[in-house]
DRENDO-1510 file (C-alpha; in Angstrom, 1 decimal, always signed):
<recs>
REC; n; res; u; v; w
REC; 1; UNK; -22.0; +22.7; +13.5 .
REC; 2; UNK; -21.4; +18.6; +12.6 .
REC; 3; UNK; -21.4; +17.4; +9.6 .
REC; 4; UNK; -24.7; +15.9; +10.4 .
REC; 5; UNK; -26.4; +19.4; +10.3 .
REC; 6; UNK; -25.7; +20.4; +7.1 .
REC; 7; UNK; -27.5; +19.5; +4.3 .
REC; 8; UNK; -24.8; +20.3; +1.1 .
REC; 9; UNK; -25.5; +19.9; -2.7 .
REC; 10; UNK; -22.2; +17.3; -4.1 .
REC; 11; UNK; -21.5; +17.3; -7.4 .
REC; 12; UNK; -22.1; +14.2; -9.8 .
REC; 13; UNK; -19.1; +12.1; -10.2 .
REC; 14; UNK; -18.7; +12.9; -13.8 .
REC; 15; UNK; -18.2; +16.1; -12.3 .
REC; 16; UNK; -15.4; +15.0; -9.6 .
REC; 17; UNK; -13.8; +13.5; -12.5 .
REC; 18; UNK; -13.4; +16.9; -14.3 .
REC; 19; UNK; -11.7; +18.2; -11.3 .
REC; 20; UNK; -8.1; +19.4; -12.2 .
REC; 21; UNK; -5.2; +17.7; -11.2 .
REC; 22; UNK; -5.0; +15.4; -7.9 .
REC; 23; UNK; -8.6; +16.2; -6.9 .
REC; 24; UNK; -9.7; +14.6; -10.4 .
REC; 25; UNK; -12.4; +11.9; -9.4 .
REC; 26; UNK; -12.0; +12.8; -5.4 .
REC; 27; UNK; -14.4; +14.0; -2.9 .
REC; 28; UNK; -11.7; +15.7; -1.3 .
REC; 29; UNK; -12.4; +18.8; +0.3 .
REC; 30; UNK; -15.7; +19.1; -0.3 .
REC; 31; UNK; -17.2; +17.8; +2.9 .
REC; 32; UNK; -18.1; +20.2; +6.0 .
REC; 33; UNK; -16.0; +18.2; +7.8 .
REC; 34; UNK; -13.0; +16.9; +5.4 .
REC; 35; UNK; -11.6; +13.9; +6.9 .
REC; 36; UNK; -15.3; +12.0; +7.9 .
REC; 37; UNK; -15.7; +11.0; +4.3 .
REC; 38; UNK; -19.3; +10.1; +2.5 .
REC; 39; UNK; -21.0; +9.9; +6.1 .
REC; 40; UNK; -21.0; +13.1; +6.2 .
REC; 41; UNK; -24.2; +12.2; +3.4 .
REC; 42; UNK; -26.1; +11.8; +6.4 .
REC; 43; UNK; -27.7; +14.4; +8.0 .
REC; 44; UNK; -29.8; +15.0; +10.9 .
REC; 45; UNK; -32.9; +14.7; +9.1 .
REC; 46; UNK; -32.0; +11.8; +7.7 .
REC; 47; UNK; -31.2; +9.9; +11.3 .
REC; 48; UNK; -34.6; +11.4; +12.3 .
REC; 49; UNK; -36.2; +9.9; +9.2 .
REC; 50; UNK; -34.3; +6.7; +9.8 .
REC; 51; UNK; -36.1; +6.3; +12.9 .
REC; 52; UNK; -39.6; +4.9; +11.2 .
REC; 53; UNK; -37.4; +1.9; +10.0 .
REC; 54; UNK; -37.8; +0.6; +13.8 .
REC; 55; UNK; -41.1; -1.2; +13.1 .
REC; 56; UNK; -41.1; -4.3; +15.7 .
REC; 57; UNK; -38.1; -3.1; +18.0 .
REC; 58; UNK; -36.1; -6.3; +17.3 .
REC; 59; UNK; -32.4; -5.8; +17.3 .
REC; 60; UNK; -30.1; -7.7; +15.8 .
REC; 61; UNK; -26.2; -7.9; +16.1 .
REC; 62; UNK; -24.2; -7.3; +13.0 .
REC; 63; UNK; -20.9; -8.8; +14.1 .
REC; 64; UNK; -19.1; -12.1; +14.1 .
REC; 65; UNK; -17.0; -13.0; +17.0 .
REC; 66; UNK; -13.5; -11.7; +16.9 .
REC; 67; UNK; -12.6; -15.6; +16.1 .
REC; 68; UNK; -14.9; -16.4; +13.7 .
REC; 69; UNK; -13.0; -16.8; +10.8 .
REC; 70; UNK; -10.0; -19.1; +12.4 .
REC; 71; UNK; -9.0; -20.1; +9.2 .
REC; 72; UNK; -10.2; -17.1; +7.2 .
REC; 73; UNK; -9.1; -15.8; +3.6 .
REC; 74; UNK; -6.4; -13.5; +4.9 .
REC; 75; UNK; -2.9; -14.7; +5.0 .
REC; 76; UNK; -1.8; -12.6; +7.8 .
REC; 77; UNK; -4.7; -11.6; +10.5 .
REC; 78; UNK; -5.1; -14.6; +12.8 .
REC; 79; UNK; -7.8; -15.3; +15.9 .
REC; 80; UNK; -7.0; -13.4; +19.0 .
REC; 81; UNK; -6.0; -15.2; +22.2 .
REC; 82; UNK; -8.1; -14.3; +25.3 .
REC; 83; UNK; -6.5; -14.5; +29.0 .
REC; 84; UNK; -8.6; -13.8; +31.8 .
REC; 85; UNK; -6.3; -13.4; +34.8 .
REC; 86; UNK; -7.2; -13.1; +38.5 .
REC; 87; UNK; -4.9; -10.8; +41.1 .
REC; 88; UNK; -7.5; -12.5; +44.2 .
REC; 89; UNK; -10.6; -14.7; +45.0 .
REC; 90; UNK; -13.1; -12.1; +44.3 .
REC; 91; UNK; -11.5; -10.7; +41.1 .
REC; 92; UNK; -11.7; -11.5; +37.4 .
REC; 93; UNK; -9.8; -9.1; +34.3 .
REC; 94; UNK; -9.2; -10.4; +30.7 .
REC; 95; UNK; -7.2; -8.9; +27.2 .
REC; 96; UNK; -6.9; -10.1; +24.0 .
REC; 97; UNK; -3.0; -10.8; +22.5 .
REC; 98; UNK; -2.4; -10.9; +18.4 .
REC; 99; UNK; -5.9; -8.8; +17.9 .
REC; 100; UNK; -6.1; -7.8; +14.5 .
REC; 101; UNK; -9.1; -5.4; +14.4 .
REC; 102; UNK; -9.4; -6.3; +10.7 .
REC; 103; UNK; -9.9; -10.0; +11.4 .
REC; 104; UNK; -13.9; -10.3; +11.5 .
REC; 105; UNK; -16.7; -8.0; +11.0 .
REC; 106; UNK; -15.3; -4.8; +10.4 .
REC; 107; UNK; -15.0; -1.2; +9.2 .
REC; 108; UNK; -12.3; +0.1; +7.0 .
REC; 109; UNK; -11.0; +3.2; +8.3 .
REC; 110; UNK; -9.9; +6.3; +5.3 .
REC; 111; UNK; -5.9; +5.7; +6.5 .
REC; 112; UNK; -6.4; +1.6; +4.9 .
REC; 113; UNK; -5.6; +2.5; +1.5 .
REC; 114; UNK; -3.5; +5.1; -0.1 .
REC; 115; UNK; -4.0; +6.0; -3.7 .
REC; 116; UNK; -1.0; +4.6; -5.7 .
REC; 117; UNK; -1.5; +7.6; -7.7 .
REC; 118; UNK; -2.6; +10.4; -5.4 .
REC; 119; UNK; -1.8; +10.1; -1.8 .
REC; 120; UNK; -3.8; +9.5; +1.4 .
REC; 121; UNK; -7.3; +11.0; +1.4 .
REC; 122; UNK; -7.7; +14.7; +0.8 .
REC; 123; UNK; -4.0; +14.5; +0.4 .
REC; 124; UNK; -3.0; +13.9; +4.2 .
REC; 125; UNK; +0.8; +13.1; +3.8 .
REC; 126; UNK; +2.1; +10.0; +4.3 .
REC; 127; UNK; +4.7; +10.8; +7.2 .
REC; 128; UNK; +0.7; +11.2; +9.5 .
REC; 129; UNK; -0.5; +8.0; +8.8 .
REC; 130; UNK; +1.4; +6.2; +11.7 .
REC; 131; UNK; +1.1; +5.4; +15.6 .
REC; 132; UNK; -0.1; +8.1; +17.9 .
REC; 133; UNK; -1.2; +10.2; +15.2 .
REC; 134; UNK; -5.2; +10.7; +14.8 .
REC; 135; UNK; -5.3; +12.2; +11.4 .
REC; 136; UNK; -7.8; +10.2; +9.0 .
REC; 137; UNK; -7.9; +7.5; +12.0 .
REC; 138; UNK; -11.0; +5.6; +12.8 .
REC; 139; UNK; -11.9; +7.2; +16.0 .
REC; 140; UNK; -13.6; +10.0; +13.6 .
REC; 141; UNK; -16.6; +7.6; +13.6 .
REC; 142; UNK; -16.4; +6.3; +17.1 .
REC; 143; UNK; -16.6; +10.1; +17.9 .
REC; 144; UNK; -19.4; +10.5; +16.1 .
REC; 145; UNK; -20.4; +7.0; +15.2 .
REC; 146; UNK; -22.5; +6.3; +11.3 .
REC; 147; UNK; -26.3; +5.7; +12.3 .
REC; 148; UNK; -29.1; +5.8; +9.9 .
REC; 149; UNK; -31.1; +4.1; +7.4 .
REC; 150; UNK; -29.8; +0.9; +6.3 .
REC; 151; UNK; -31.0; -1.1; +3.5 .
REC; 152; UNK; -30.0; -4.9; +2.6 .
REC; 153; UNK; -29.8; -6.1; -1.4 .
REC; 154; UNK; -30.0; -9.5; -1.3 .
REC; 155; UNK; -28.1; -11.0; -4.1 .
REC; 156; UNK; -28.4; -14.3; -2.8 .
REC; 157; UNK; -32.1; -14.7; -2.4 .
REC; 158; UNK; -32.3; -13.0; -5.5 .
REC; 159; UNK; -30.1; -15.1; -7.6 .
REC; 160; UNK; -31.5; -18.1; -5.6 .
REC; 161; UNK; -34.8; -17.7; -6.6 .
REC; 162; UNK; -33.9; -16.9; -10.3 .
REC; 163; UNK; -32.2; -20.9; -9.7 .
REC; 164; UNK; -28.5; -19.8; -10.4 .
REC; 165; UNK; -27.0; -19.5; -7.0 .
REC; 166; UNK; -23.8; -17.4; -6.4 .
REC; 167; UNK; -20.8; -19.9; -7.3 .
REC; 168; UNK; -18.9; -19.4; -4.0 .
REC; 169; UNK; -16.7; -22.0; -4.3 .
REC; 170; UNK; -15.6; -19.7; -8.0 .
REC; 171; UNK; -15.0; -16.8; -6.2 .
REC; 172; UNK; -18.0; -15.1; -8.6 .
REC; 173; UNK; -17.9; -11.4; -9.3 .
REC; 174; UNK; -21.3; -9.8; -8.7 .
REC; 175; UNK; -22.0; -6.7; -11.2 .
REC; 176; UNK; -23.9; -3.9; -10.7 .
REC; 177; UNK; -26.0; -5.1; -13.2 .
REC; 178; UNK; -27.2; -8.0; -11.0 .
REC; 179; UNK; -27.2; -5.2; -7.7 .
REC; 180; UNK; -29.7; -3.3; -10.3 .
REC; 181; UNK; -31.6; -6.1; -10.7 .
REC; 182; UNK; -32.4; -6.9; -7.1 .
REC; 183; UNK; -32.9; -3.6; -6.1 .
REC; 184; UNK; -35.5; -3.7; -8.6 .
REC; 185; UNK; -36.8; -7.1; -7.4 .
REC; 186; UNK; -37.0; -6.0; -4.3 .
REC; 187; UNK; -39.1; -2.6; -4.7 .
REC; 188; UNK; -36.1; -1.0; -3.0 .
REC; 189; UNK; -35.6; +3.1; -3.6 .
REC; 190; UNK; -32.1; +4.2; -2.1 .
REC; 191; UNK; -32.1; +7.8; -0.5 .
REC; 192; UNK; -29.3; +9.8; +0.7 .
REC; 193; UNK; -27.0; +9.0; +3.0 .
REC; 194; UNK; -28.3; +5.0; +3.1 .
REC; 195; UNK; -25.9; +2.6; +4.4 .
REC; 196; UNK; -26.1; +0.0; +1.7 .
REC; 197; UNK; -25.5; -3.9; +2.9 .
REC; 198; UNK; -25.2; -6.3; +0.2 .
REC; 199; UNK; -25.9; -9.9; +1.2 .
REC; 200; UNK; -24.3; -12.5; -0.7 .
REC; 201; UNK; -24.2; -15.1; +1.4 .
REC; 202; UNK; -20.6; -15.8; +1.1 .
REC; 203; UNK; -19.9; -15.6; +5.1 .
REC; 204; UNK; -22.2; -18.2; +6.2 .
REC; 205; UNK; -21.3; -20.6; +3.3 .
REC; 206; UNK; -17.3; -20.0; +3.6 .
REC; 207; UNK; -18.1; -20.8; +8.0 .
REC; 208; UNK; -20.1; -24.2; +6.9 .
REC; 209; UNK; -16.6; -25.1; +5.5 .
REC; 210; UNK; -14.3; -27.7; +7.1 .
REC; 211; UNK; -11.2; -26.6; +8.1 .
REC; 212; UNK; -9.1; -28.3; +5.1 .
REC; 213; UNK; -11.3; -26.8; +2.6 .
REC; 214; UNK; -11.2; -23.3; +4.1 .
REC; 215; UNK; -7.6; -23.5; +3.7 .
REC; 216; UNK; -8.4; -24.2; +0.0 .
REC; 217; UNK; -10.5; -21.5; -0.7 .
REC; 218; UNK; -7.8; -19.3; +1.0 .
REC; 219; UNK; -4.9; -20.8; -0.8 .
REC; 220; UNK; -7.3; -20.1; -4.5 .
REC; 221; UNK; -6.9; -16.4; -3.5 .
REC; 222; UNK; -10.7; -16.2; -5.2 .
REC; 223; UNK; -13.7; -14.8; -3.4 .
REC; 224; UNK; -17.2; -13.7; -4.0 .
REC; 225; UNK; -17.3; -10.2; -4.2 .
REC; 226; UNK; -18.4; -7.1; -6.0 .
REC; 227; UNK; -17.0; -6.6; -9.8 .
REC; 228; UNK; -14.3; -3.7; -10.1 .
REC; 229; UNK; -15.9; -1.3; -12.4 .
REC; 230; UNK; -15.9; +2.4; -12.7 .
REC; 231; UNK; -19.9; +2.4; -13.4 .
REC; 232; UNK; -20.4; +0.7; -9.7 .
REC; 233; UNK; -18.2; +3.9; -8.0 .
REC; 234; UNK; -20.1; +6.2; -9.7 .
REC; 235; UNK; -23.4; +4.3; -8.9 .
REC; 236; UNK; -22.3; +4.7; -5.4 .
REC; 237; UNK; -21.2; +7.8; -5.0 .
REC; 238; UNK; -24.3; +8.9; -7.3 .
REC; 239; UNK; -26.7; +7.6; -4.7 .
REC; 240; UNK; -24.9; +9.3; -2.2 .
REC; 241; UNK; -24.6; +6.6; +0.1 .
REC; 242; UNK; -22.8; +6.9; +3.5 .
REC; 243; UNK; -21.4; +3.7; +3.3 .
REC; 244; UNK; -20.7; +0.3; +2.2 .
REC; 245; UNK; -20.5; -3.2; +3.8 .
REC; 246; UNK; -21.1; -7.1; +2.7 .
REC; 247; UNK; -21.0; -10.3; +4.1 .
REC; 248; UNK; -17.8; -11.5; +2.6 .
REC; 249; UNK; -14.0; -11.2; +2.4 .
REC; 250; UNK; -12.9; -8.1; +0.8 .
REC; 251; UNK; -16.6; -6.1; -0.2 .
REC; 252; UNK; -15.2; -6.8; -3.8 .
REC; 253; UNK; -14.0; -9.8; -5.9 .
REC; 254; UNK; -11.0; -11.7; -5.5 .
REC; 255; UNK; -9.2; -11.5; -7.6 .
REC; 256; UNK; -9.9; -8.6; -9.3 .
REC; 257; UNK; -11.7; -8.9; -12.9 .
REC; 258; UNK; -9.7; -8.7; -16.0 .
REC; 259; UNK; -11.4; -5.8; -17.0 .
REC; 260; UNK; -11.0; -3.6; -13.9 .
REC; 261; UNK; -10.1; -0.1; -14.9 .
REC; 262; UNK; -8.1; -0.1; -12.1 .
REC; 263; UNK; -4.9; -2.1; -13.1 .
REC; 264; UNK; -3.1; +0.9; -13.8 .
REC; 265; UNK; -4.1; +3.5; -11.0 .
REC; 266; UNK; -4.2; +0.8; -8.5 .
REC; 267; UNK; -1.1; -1.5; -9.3 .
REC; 268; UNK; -0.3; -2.6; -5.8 .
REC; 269; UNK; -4.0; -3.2; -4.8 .
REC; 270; UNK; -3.6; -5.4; -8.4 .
REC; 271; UNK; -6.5; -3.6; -9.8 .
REC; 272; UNK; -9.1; -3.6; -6.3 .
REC; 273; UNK; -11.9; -0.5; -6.2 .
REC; 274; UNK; -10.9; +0.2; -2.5 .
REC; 275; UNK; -8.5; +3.0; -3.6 .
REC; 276; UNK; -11.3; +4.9; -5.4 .
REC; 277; UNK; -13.5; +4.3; -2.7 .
REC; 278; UNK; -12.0; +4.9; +0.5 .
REC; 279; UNK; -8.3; +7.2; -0.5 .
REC; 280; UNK; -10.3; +9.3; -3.2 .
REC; 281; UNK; -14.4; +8.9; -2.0 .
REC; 282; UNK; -14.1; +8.8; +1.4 .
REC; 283; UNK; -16.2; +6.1; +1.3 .
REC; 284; UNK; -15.5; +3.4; +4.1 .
REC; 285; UNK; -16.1; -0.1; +3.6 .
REC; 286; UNK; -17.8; -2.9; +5.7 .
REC; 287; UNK; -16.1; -6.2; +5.4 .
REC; 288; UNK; -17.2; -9.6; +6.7 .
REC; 289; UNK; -20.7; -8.5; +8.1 .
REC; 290; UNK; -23.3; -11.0; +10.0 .
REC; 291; UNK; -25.7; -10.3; +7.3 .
REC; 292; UNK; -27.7; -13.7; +7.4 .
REC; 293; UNK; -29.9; -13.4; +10.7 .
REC; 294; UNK; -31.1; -10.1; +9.0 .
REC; 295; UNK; -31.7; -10.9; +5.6 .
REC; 296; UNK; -33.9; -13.9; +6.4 .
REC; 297; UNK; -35.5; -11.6; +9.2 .
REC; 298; UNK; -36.4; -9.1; +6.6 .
REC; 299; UNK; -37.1; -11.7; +4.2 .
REC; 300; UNK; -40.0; -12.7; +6.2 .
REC; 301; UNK; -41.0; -9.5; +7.0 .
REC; 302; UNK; -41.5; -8.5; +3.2 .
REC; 303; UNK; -39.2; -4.9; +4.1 .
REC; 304; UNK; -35.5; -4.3; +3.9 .
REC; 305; UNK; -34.8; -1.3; +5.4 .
REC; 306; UNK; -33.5; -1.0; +9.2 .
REC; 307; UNK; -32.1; +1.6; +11.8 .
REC; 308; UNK; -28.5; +1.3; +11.8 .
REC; 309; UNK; -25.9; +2.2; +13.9 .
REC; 310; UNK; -21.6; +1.9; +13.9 .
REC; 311; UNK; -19.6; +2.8; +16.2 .
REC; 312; UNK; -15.9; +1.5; +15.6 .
REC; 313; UNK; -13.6; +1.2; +18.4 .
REC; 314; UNK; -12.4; +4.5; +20.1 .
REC; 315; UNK; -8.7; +3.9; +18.9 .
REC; 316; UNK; -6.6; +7.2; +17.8 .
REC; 317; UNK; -4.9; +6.6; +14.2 .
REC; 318; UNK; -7.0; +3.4; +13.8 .
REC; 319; UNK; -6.9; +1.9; +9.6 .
REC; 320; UNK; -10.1; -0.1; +10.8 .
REC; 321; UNK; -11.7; -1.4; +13.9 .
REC; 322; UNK; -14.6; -4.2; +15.1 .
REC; 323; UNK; -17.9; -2.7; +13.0 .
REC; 324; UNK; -20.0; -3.2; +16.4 .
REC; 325; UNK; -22.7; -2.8; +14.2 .
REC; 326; UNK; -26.7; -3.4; +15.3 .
REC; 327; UNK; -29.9; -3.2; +13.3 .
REC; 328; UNK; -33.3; -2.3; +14.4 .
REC; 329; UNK; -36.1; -3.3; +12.7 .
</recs>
């Protein structure tokens, strides 16, 4: 039997934190299937129940193309190149050199990060996580992709309409406090196994840059993001929710706050949340996501939930792929 046809009681994460030694505030181990992570939250039921969420059978792309962000904010991942070739008249073929599947819209896969302090997710050793090898690789949700109920907070409308928009060009960090409050705002009630997007905007107003001031931003090493704070990873893992994904850079803040509890688990992430979420959760993580079309569709529509579906490239040992994600509404 999948994961998706079992419907398990988890503990709280206070609980996971009383967990002795290495599997203190980890998830690992107790999923049906170990290395799919918090997906495994949704079950069959819930993909049937996610089915009423199609109310006008629109259908709406969730990606950016693979060049979008040509500058972007990292220092590394550049645009692909795209050759299409020709062996005679009637013939036409085409690949991509220098593709970073991390570069736009994407997924994080659970072999990303590695717990400074703990390892690799449910403790697969380090000498796995390479070429060839499919253990915690990304082809566990091409396999059997992440499709559900998805539901969009939108911080920026919110905070738009309270007449303090999100300071983008500060790189703001957006507390669960202000999540709360939207969420509220919004008449919103999260169920297990949701697939949470948070729209802050941050995508469409980092693309309306030129390119001198993109380069800017990137040089700042600031972005809008979520705050680093323990109460958000328990508020996520607490709601049970399958997965998370945002329209901007790195889900959270850049840099991280000066408060994050993570500066001394986490030293070479500098303090980042995506160690709790994805080495010890098993929670991936939805970066750079085409969230605009769809929150101004829902906006209109006065509802914010849709049927959503993921399916990351099929690529053994994968860290993260392409989210090829879709909504229907």
């Amino acid at each position: 039997m999948t994961s998706l046809g079992r419907d398990a009681t988890y503990p709280s994460f206070a609980a996971l934190l009383e967990r002795e030694g290495a599997l203190a505030g980890t998830s690992w181990g107790l999923f049906p299937e170990p290395t799919r992570g918090t997906p495994s939250f949704i079950t069959e039921g819930a993909v049937l129940e996610a089915k009423n969420c199609i109310r006008t059978g629109t259908a709406l792309g969730l990606d950016y193309p693979a060049d979008a962000f040509d500058p972007g904010m990292s220092l590394k991942r550049g645009a692909p190149r795209h050759t299409i070739y020709s062996s005679h008249p009637a013939h036409r073929d085409d690949y991509l050199d220098g593709y970073y599947l991390q570069g736009s819209t994407q997924i994080d896969g659970l072999r990303h990060r590695r717990a400074d302090d703990v390892g690799f997710y449910n403790g697969t050793p380090d000498e796995r996580i390479t070429e060839g090898t499919p253990d915690l690789g990304i082809q566990e949700w091409a396999d059997l992709p992440i499709v559900g109920r998805g539901v969009l907070v939108d911080l920026e409308g919110f905070r738009t309409g309270q007449g303090a928009p999100i300071d983008h060009a500060a790189g703001e960090p957006l507390g669960l406090d202000l999540i709360e409050a939207a969420i509220t705002a919004q008449s919103l009630s999260l169920r297990h196994g949701d697939i949470l997007m948070l729209h802050t905007g941050w995508c469409e107003w980092f693309l309306g840059l030129g390119p001198e001031e993109k380069h800017r931003i990137r040089d700042s090493r600031r972005a809008t993001g979520i705050a680093q704070s323990e109460g958000f990873v328990a508020w996520a893992w607490d709601h049970r929710l399958a997965l998370l994904a945002a329209d901007n850079f790195a889900f959270e803040c850049l840099p991280a706050v000066p408060a994050s509890p993570y500066l001394g688990s986490a030293p070479n992430d500098h303090g980042m949340m995506h160690q709790q979420l994805l080495a010890k959760l098993g929670m991936p993580l939805g970066e750079l996501w085409r969230l605009g079309p769809l929150a101004r569709h829902m906006r209109s529509a006065g509802r914010w939930d849709a049927f959503i579906t993921v399916k990351p490239l099929n690529i053994t040992g994968g860290t993260g792929s392409p989210a090829n994600a879709t909504a229907l509404i």
